[in-house]
N, CA, C, O and CB atoms as a CASP TS submission, in Angstrom:
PFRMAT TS
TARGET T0000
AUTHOR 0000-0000-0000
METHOD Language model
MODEL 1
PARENT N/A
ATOM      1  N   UNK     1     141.901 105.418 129.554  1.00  0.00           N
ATOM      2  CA  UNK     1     140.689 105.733 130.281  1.00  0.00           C
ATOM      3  C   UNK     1     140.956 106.775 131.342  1.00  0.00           C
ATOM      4  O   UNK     1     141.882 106.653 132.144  1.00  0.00           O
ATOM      5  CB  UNK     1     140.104 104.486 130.904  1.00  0.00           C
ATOM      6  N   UNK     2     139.973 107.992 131.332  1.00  0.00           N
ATOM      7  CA  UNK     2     139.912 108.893 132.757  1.00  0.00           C
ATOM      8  C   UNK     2     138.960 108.849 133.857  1.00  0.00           C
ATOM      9  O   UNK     2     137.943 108.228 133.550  1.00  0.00           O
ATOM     10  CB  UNK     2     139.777 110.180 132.470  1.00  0.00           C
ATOM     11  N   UNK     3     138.966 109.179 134.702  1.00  0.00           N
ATOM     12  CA  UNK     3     137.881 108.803 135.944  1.00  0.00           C
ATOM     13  C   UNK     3     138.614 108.569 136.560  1.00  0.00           C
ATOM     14  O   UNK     3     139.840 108.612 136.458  1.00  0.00           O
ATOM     15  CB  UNK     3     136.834 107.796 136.009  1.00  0.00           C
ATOM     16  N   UNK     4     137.560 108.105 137.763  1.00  0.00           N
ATOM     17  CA  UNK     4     137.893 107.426 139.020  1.00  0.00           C
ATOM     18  C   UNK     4     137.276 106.621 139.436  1.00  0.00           C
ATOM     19  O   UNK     4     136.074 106.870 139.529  1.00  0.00           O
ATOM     20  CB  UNK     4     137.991 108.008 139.908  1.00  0.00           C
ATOM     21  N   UNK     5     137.681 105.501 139.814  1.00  0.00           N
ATOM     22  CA  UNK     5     137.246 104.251 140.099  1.00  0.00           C
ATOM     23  C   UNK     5     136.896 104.065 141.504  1.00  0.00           C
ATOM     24  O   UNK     5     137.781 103.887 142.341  1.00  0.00           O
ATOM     25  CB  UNK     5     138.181 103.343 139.709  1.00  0.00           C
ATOM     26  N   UNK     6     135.677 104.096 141.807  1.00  0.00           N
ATOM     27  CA  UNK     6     135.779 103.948 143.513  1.00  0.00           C
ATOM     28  C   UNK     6     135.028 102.376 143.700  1.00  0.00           C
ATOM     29  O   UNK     6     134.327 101.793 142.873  1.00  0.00           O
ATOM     30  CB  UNK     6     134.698 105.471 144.539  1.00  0.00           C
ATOM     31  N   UNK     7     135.527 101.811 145.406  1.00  0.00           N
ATOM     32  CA  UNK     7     135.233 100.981 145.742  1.00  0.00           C
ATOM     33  C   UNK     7     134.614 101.447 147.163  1.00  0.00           C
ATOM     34  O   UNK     7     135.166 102.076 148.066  1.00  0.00           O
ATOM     35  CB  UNK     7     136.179 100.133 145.543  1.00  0.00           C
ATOM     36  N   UNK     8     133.200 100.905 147.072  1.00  0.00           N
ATOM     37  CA  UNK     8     132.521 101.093 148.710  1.00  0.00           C
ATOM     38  C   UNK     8     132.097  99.323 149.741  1.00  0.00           C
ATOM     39  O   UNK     8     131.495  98.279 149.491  1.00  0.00           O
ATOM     40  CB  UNK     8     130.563 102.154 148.337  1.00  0.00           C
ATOM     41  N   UNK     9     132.736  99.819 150.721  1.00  0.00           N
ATOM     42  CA  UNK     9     133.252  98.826 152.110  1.00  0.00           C
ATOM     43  C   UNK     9     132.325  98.877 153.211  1.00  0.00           C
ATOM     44  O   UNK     9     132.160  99.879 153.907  1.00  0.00           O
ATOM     45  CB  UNK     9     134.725  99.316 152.824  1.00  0.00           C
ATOM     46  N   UNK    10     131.808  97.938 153.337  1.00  0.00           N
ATOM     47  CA  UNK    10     131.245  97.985 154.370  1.00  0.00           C
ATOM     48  C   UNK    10     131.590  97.555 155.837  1.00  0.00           C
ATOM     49  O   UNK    10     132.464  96.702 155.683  1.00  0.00           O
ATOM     50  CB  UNK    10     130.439  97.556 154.031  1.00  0.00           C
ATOM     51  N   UNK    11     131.350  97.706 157.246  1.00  0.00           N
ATOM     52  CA  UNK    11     131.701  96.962 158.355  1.00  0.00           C
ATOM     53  C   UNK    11     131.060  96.716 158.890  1.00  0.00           C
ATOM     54  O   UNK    11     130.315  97.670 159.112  1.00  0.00           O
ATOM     55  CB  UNK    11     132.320  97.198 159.025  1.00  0.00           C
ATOM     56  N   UNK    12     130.669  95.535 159.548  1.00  0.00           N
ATOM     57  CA  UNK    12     129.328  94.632 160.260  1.00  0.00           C
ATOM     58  C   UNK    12     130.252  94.351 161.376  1.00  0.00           C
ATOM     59  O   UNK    12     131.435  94.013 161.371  1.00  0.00           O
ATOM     60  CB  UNK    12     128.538  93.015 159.355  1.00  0.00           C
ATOM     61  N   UNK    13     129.242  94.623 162.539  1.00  0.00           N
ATOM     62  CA  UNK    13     129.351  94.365 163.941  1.00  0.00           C
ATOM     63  C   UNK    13     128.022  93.023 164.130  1.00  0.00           C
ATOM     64  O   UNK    13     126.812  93.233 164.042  1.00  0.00           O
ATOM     65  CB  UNK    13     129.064  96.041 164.920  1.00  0.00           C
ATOM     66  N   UNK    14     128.535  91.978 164.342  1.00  0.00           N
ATOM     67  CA  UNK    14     127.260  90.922 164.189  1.00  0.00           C
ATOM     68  C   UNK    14     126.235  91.120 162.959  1.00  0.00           C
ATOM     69  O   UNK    14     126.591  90.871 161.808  1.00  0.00           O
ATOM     70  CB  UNK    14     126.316  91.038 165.544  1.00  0.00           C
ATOM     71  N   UNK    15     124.857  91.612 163.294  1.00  0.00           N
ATOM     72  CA  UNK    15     124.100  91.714 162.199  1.00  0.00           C
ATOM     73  C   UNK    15     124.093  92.983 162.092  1.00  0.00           C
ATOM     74  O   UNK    15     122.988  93.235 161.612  1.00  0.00           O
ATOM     75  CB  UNK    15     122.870  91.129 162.196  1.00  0.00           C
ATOM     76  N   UNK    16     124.793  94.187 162.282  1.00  0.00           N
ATOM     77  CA  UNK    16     124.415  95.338 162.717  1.00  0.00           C
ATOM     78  C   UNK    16     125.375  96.417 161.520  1.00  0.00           C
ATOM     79  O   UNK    16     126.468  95.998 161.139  1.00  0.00           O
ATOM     80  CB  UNK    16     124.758  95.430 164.494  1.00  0.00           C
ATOM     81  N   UNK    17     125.038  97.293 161.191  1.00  0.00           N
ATOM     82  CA  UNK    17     126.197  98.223 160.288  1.00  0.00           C
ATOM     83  C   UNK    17     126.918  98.965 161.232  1.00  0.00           C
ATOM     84  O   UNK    17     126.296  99.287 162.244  1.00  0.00           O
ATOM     85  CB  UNK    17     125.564  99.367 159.153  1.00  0.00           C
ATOM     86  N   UNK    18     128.159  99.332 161.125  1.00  0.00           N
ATOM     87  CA  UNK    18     129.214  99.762 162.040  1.00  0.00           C
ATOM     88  C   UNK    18     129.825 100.562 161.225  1.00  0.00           C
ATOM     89  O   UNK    18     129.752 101.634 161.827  1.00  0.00           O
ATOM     90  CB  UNK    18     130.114  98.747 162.661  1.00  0.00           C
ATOM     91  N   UNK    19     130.601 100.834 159.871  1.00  0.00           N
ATOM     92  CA  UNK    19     130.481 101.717 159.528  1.00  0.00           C
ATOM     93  C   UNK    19     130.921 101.771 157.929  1.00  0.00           C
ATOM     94  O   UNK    19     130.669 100.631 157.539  1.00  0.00           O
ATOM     95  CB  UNK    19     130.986 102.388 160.428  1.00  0.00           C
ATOM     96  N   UNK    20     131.323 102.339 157.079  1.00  0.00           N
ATOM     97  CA  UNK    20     131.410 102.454 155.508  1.00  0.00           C
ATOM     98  C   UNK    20     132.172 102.961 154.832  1.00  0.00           C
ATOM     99  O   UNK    20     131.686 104.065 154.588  1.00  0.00           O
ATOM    100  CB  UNK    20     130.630 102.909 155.007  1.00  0.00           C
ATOM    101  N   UNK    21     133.140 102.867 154.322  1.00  0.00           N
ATOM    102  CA  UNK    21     134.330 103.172 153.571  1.00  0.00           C
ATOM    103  C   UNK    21     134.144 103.666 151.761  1.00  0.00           C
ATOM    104  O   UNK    21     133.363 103.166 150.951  1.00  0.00           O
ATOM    105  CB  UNK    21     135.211 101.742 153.747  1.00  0.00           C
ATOM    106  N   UNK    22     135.083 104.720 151.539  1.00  0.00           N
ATOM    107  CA  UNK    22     134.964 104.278 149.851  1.00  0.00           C
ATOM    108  C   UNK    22     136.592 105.018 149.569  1.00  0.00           C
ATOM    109  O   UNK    22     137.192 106.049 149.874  1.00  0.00           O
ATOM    110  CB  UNK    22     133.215 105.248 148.677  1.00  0.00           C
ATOM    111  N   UNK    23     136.794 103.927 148.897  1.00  0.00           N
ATOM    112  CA  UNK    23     138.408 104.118 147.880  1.00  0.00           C
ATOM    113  C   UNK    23     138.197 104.106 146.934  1.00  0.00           C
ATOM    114  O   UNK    23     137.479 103.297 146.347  1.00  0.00           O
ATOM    115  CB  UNK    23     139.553 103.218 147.803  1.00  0.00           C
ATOM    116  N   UNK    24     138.955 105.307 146.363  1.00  0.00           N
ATOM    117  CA  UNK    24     138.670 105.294 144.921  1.00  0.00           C
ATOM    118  C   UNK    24     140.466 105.712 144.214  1.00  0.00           C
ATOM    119  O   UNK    24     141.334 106.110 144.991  1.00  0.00           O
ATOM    120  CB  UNK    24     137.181 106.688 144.539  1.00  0.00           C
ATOM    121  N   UNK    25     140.688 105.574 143.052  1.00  0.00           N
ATOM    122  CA  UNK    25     141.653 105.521 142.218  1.00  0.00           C
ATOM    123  C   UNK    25     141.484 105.961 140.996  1.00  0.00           C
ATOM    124  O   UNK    25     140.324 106.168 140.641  1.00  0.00           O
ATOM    125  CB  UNK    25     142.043 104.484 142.163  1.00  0.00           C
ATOM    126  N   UNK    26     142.727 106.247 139.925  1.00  0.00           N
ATOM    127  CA  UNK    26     142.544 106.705 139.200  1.00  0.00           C
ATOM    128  C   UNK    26     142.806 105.488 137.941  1.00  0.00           C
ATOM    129  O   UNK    26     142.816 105.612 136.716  1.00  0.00           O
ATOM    130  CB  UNK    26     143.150 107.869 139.410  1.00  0.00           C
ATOM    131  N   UNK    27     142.963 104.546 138.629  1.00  0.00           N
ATOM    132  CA  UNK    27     143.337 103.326 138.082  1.00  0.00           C
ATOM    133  C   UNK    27     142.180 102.368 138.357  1.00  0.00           C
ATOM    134  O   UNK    27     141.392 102.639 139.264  1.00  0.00           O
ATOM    135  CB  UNK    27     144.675 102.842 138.654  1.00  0.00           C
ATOM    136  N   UNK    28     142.002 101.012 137.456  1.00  0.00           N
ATOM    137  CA  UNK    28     140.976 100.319 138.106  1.00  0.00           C
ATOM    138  C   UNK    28     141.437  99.356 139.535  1.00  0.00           C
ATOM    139  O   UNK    28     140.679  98.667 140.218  1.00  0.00           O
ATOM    140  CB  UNK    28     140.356  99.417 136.941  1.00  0.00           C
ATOM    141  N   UNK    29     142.614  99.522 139.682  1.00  0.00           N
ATOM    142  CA  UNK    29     142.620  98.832 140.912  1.00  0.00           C
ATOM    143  C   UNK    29     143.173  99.372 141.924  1.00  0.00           C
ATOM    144  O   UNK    29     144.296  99.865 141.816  1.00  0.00           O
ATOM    145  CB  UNK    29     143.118  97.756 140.839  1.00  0.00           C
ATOM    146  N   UNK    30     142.444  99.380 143.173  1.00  0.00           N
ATOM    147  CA  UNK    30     142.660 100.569 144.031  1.00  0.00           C
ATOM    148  C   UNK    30     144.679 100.133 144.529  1.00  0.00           C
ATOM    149  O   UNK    30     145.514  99.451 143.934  1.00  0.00           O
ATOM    150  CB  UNK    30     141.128 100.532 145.703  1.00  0.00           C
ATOM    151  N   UNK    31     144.765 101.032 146.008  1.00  0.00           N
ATOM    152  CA  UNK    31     146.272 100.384 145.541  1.00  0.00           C
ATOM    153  C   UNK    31     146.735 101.435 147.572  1.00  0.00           C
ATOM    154  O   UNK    31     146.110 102.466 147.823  1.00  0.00           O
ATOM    155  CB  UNK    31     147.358 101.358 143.078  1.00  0.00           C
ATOM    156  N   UNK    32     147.511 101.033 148.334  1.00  0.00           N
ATOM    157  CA  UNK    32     147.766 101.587 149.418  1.00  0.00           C
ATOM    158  C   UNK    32     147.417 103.656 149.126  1.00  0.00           C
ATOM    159  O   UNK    32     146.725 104.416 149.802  1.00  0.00           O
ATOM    160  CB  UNK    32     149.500 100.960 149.771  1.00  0.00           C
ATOM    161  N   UNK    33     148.047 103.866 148.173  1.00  0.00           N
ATOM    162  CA  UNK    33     148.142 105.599 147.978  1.00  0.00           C
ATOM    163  C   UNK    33     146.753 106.015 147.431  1.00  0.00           C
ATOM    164  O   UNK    33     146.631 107.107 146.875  1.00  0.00           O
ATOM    165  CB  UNK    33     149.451 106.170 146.738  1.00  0.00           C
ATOM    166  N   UNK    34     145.595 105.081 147.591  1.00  0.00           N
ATOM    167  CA  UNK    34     144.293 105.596 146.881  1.00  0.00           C
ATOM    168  C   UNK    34     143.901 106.517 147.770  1.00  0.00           C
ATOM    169  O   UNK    34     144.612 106.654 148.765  1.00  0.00           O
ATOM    170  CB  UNK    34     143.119 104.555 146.578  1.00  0.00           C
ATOM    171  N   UNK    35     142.851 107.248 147.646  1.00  0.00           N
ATOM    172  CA  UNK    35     141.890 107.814 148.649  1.00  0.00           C
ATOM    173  C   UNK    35     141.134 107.204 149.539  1.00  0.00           C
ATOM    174  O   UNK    35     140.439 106.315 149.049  1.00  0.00           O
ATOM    175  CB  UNK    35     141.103 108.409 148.146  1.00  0.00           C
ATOM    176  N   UNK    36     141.016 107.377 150.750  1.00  0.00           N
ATOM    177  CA  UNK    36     140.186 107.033 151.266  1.00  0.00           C
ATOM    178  C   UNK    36     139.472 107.772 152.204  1.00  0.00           C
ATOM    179  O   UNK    36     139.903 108.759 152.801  1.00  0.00           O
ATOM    180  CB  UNK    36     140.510 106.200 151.551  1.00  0.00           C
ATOM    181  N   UNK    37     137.848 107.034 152.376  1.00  0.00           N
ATOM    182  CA  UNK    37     137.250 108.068 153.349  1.00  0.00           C
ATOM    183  C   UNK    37     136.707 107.509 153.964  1.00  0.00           C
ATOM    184  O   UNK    37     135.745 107.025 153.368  1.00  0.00           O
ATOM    185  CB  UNK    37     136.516 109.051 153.047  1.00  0.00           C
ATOM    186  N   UNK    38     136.773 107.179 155.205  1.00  0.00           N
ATOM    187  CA  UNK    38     135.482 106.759 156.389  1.00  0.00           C
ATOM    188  C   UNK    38     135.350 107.202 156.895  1.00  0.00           C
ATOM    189  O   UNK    38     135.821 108.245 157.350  1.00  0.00           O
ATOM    190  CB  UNK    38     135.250 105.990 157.153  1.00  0.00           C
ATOM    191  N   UNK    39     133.889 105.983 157.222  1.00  0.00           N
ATOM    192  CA  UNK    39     132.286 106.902 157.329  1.00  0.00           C
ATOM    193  C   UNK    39     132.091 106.075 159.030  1.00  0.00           C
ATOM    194  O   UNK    39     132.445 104.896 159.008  1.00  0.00           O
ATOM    195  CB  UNK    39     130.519 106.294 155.593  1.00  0.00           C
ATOM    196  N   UNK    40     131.697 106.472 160.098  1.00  0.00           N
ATOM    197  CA  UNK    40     131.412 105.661 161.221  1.00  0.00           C
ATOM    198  C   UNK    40     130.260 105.807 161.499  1.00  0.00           C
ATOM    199  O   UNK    40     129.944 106.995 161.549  1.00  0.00           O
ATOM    200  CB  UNK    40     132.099 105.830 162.276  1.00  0.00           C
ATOM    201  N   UNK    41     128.916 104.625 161.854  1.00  0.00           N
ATOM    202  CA  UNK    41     127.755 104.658 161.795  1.00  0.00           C
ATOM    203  C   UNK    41     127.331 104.114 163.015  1.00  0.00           C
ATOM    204  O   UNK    41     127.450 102.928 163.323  1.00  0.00           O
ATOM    205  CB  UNK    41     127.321 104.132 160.726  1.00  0.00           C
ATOM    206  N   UNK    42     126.699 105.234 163.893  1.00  0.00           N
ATOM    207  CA  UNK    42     126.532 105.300 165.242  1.00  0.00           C
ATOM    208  C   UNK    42     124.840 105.052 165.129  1.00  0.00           C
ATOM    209  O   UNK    42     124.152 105.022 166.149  1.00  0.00           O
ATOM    210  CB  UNK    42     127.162 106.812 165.980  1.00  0.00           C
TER
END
């Protein structure tokens, strides 16, 4: 299989969104050397 597999993260401050992540891989399971990108939600 080719692609990329991403996973999106969320972070909650009480009831509130704080901010959002996504890892993705070239594998289906992400792994320390994946990509990552966060997102901070002001």
């Amino acid at each position: 299989m080719s692609g990329h597999y991403p996973v999106v993260g969320a972070w909650m401050i009480g009831d509130e969104a704080a901010g959002l992540s996504i890892r993705e891989d070239h594998q289906l399971i992400t792994r320390n050397s994946s990509q990552f990108v966060p997102h901070r939600i002001d």
